[in-house]
C-alpha positions in Angstrom: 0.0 0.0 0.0 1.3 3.5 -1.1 1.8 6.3 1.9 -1.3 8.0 0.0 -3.9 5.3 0.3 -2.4 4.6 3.4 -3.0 7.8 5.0 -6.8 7.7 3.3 -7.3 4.3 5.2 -6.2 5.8 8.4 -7.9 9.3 8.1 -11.4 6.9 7.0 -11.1 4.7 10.1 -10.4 8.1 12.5 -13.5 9.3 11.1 -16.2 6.1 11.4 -14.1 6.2 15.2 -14.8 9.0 16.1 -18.1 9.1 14.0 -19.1 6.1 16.6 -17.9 7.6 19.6 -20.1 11.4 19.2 -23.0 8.9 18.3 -22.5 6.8 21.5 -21.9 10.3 23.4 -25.1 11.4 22.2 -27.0 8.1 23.1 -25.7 8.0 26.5 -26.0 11.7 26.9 -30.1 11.1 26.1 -30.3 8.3 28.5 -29.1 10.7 31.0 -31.4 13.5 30.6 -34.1 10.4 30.3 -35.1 10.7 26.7 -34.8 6.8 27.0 -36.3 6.4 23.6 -33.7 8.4 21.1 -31.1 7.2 23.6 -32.2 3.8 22.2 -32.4 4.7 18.3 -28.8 6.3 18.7 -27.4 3.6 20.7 -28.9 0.2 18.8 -26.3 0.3 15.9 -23.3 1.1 17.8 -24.1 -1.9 20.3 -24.6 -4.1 17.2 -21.0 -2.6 16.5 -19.6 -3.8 19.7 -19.3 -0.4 20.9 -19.0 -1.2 25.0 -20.6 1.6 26.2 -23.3 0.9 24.0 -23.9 -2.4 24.4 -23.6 -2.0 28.2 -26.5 1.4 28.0 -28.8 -0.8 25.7 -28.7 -3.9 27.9 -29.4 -1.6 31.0 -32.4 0.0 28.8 -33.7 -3.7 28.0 -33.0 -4.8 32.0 -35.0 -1.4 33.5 -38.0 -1.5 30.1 -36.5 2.0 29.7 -37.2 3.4 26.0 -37.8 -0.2 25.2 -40.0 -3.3 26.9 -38.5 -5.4 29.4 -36.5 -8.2 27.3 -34.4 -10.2 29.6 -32.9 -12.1 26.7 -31.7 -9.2 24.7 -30.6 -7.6 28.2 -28.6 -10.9 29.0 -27.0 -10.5 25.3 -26.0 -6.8 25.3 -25.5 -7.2 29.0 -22.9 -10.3 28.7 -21.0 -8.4 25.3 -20.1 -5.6 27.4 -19.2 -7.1 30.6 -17.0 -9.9 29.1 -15.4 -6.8 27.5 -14.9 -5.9 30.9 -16.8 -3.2 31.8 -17.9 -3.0 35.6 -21.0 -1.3 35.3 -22.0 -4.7 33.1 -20.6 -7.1 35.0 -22.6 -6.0 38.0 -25.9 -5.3 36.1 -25.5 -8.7 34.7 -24.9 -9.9 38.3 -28.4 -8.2 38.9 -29.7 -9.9 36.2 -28.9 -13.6 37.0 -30.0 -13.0 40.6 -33.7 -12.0 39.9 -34.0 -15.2 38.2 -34.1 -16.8 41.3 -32.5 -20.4 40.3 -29.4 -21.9 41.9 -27.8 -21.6 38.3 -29.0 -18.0 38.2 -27.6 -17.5 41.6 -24.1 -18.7 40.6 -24.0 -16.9 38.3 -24.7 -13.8 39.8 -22.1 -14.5 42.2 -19.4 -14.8 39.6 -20.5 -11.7 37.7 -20.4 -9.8 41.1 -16.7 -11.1 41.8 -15.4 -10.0 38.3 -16.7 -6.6 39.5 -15.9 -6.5 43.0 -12.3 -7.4 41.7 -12.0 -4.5 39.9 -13.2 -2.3 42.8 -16.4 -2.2 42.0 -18.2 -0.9 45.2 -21.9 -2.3 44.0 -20.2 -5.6 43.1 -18.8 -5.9 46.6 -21.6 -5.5 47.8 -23.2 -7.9 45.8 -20.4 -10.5 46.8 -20.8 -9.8 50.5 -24.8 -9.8 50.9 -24.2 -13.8 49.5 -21.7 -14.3 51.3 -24.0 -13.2 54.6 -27.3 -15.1 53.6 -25.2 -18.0 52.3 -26.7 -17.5 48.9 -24.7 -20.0 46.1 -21.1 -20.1 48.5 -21.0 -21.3 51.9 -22.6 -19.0 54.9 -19.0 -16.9 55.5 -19.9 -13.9 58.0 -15.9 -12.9 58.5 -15.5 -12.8 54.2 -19.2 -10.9 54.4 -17.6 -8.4 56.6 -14.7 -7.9 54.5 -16.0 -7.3 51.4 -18.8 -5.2 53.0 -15.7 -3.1 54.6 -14.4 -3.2 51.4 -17.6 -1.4 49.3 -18.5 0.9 52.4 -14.3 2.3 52.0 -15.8 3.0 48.3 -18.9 4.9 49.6 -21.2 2.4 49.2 -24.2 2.8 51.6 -25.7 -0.2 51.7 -22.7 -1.7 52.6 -22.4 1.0 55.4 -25.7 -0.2 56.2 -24.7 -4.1 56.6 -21.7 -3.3 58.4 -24.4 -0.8 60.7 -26.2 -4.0 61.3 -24.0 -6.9 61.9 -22.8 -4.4 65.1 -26.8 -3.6 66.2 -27.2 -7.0 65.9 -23.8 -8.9 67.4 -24.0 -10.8 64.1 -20.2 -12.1 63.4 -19.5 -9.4 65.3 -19.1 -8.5 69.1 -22.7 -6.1 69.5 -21.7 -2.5 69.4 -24.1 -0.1 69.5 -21.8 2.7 69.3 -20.0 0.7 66.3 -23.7 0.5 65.1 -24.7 4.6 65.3 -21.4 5.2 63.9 -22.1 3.0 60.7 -25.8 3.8 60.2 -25.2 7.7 60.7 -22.6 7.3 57.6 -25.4 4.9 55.8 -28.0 8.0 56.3 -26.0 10.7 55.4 -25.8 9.5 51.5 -29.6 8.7 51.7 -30.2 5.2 52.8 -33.5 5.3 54.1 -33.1 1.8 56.2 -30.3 3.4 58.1 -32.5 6.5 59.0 -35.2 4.5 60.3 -33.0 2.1 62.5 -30.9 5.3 64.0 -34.8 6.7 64.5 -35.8 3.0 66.7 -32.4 3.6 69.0 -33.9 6.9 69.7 -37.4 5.7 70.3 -36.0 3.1 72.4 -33.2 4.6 73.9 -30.9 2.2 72.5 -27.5 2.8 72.0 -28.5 6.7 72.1 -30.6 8.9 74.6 -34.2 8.0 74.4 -35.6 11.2 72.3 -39.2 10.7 70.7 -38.4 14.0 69.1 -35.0 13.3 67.5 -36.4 10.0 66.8 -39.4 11.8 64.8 -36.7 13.8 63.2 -35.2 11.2 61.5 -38.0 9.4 60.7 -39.4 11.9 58.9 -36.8 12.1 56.6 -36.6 9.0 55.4 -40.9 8.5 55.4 -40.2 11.8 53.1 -37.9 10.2 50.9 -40.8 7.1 51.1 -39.9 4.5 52.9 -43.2 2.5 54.2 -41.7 1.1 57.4 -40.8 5.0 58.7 -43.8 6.2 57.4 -45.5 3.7 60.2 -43.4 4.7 62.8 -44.0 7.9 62.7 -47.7 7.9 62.4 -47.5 5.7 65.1 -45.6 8.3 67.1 -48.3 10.8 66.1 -51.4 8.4 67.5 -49.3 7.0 70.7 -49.0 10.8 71.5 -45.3 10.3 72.3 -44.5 13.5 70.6 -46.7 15.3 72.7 -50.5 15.8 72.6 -51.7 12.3 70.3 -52.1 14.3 66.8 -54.5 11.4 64.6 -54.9 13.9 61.3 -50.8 13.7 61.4 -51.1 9.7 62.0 -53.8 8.9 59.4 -52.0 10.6 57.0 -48.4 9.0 57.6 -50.2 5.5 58.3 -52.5 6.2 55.1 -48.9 6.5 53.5 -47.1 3.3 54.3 -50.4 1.3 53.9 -50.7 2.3 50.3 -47.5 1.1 49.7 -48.6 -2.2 51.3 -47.1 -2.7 54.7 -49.4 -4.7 56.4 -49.5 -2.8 59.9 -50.6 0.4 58.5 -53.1 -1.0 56.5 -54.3 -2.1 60.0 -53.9 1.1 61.7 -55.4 3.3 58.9 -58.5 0.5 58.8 -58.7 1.1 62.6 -58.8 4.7 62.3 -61.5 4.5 60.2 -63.8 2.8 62.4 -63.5 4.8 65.1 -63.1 8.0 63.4 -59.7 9.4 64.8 -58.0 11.5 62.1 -60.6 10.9 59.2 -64.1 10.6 58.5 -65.5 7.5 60.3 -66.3 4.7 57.3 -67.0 1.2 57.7 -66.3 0.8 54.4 -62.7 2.0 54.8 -62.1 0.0 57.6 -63.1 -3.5 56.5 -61.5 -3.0 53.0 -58.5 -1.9 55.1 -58.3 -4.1 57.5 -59.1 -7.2 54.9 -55.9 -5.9 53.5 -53.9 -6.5 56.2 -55.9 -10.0 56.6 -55.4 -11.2 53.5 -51.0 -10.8 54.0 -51.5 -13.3 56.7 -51.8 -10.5 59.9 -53.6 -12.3 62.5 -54.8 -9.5 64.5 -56.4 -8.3 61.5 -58.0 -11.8 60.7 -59.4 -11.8 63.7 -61.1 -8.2 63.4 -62.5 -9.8 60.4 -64.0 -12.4 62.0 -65.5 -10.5 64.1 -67.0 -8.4 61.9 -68.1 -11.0 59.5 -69.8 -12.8 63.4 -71.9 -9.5 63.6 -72.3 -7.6 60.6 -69.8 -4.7 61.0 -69.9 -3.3 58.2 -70.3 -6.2 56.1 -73.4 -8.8 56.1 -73.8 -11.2 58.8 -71.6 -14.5 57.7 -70.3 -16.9 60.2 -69.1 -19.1 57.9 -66.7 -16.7 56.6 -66.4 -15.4 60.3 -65.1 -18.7 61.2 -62.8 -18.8 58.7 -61.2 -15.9 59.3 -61.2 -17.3 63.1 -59.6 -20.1 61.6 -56.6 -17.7 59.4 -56.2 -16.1 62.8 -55.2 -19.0 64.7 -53.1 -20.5 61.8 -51.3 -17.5 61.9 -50.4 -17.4 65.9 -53.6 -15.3 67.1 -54.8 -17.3 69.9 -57.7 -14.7 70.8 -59.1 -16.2 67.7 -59.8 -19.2 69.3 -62.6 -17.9 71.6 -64.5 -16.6 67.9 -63.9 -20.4 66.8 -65.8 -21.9 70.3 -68.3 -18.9 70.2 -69.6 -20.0 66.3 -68.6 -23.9 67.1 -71.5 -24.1 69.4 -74.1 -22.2 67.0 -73.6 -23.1 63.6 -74.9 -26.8 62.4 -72.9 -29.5 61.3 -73.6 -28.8 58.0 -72.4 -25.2 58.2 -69.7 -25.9 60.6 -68.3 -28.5 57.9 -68.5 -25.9 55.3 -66.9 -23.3 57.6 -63.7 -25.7 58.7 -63.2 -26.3 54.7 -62.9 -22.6 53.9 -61.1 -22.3 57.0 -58.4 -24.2 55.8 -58.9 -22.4 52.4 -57.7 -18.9 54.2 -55.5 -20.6 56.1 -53.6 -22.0 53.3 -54.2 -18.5 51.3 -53.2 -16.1 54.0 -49.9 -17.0 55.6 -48.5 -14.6 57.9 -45.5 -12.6 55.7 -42.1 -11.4 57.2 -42.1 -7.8 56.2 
């Protein structure tokens, strides 16, 4: 090849370089500012290229349905291009991936992908490493490596990792229990926004453990992270509000932080809100709210709120008379650990016939079997 045509080749593959490179600046530049769907127009042909930053965006976009509908084999493909071309942000998304499968292979998987990362310093792969490492999840149960590699992320910033670390010291798990150890971690957990570590800094208030009792403080924090939405602190504090521990009991302030949580599903504010809507603290009194409420709760397996059923199904609160479904409810009740239930079950045991009794025991074991108690 002449020095002419060689310096043509050259200039012509600087060009379609750098041609590739503004396009895949552009598509990642969309993605950013959200506009997932010309992110994925620009980016499509430069992943097809083998472009990493392309193929590691458009798996992401494929993973999340962002721009694009959820496609977990296209995501696995683009995903698995970039990361084997060694890209962290792949490797760990991939990790992701193989772990929401929720198989043994998937899990395996998911731990390998997460050590390629957390190998390159990857403060989310460490993380990802560790958290199996803890539950025992595809390697042997290993609390000292757990710790570690938790350390190890949290150096890197990473606050859930702060958060673990936080919690093996609360907890005296692998650990010797330090509640100092424990503040000290959580505080660093909250300060970069993990809501889990707000609300377990606002209990040790609440309950004067490991810090000064301080309903007030303890509110404080809670607040902040039932602001930034999480259910469990939402609860909390509404409960705060309707214990009156911050003062004067405030049920308006409650029902609206318990009304909160239970839309996002936690089972005891759905209780609580039902509750406050039969008797009318905080909110218009409706029986309608309350049983549709407080079957909420029910049905995720809460026993005090099976209960409540029954006995409002036994004597037509709010619903029609039905001690058949009473008694099954009794029934849920006592499955789920709620021994009051059992005076409900004696109660309708000595009134209903045999017929009816039969047909209540059956759809007993129906709720029973339907409505397991959750950990939550």
């Amino acid at each position: 090849m002449d020095m002419k045509k060689y310096i043509l080749s050259l200039s012509l593959f600087t060009l379609i370089s750098t041609s590739a490179l503004a396009t895949t600046q552009e598509g990642e530049d969309a993605y950013n500012k959200g506009y997932y769907e010309k992110a994925f127009i620009l980016l499509s042909p430069e992943a097809d290229k083998g472009d990493v930053k392309a193929e590691y965006l458009l798996g992401k976009m494929y993973f999340n349905g962002q721009g694009v509908s959820y496609n977990g084999d296209k995501a696995e493909k683009y995903l698995s291009a970039a990361a084997n071309q060694g890209n962290v942000d792949a490797q760990v998304l991939l990790g992701d991936y193989y772990w929401y499968l929720d198989t043994s292979d998937g899990y395996k998987k998911a731990f390998e992908w997460y050590q390629k990362a957390a190998n390159q310093n990857s403060p989310d792969g460490q993380y990802g490493m560790a958290y199996m490492y803890e539950k025992g999840i595809s390697v042997p149960q290993n609390l000292e490596t757990a710790l570690v590699w938790y350390r190890k992320s949290a150096d890197l910033g990473n606050p859930l990792s702060m958060f673990a670390i936080g919690y093996f010291y609360d907890m005296g798990t692998g650990v010797k229990q330090d509640k100092q150890e424990a503040v000290k971690w959580y505080t660093k957990a909250a300060d970069l926004g993990n809501t889990k570590a707000m609300f377990n800094l606002g209990l040790m208030y609440e309950q004067g453990d490991g810090l000064p009792a301080d309903n007030n403080k303890a509110a404080e924090i809670l607040e902040k992270a039932a602001n930034l939405g999480y259910d469990r602190a939402q609860y909390e504090l509404g409960y705060l509000y309707d214990s009156g521990k911050l003062g004067k009991a405030d049920y308006q302030k409650a029902a609206q932080w318990y009304q909160k949580s239970a839309d996002q599903g936690y089972v005891y504010a759905q209780y609580s809100i039902g509750d406050m809507y039969f008797y009318g603290d905080g909110v218009t009194r409706d029986m309608e709210q309350s049983v549709k409420w407080i079957q909420k709760a029910a049905e995720q397996g809460y026993g005090k709120a099976q209960n409540r059923l029954g006995v409002f199904y036994r004597d037509g609160i709010g619903v029609k008379v039905d001690p058949i479904v009473a008694y099954a409810w009794f029934t849920a009740a006592k499955s789920n650990g709620y021994d009051k239930a059992s005076e409900g079950l004696s109660d309708l045991e000595k009134s209903l016939s045999q017929a009816d009794l039969e047909k209540a025991k059956q759809l007993g074991n129906e709720y029973s079997a339907n409505y397991k108690a959750k950990n939550k």
